[in-house]
C-alpha positions as CSV (number, residue, x, y, z in Angstrom):
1,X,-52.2,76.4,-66.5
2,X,-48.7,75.2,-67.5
3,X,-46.1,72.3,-66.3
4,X,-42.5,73.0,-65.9
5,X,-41.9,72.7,-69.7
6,X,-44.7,75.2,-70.5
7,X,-47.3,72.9,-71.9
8,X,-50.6,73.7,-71.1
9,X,-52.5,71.2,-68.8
10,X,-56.0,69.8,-69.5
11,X,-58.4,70.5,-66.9
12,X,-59.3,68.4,-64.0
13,X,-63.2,66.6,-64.6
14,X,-65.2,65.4,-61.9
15,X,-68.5,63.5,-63.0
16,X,-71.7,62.8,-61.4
17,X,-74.5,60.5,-62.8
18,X,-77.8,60.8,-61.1
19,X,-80.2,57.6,-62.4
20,X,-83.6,58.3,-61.6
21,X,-87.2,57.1,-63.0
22,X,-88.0,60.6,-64.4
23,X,-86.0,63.6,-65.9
24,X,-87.5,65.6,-63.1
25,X,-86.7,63.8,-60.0
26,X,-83.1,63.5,-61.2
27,X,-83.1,67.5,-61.5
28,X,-84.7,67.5,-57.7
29,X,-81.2,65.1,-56.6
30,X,-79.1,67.7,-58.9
31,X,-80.5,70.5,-56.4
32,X,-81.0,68.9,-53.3
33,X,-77.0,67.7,-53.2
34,X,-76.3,71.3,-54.1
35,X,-74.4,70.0,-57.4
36,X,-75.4,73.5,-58.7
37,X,-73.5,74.9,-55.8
38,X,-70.2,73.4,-56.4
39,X,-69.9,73.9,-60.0
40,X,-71.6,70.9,-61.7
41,X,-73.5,71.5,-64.9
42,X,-75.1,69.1,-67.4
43,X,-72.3,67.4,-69.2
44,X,-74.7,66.5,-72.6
45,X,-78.1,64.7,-73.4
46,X,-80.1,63.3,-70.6
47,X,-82.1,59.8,-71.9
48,X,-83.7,56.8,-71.1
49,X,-81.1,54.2,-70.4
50,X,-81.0,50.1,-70.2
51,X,-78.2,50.0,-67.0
52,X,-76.2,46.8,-66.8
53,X,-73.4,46.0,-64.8
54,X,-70.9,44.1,-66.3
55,X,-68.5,42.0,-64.0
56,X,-66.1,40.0,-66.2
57,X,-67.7,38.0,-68.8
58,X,-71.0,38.5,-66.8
59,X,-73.9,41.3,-66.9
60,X,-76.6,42.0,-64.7
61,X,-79.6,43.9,-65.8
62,X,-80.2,47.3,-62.6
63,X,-83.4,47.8,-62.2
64,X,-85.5,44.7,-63.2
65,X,-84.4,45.5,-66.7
66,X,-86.9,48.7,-66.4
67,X,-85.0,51.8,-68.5
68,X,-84.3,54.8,-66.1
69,X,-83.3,58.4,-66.6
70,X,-79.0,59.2,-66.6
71,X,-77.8,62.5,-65.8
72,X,-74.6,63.1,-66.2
73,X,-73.1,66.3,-64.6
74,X,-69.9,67.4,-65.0
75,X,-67.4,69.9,-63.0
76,X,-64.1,71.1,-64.4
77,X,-61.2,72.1,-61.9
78,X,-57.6,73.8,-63.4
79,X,-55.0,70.9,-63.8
80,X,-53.0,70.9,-60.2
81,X,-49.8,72.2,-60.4
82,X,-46.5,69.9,-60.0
């Protein structure tokens, strides 16, 4: 897709992230919220993650602190037109 002055626009991105205690159950949410069915797919590597939330100068460890699968997914749209 192009604007007015014929430059190509980037495509729109939606993202996802399923965090789950195994690969497999966050496959089962990917399914079961019918991701697959409105164009999601895997948007790179799937691993074991230590998930903090950061609030200022302050972090809190999710999860007790116990590592947990992220699955990223990813859906690109054309760029809306102005």
């Amino acid at each position: 897709m192009q604007d007015q002055n014929n430059r190509t626009m980037p495509p729109q991105e939606d993202y996802c992230t399923i965090i789950a205690p195994s690969m497999a159950e966050a496959m089962r949410q990917f399914t079961a919220r019918g991701l697959d069915r409105e164009g999601y797919s895997i948007a790179g590597r799937v691993g074991r993650h230590e998930l903090l939330l950061a609030d200022g100068e302050a972090t809190t460890e999710l999860f007790a602190g116990e590592k947990m699968f992220a699955a990223t997914f990813v859906r690109r749209r054309a760029a809306a037109t102005a």
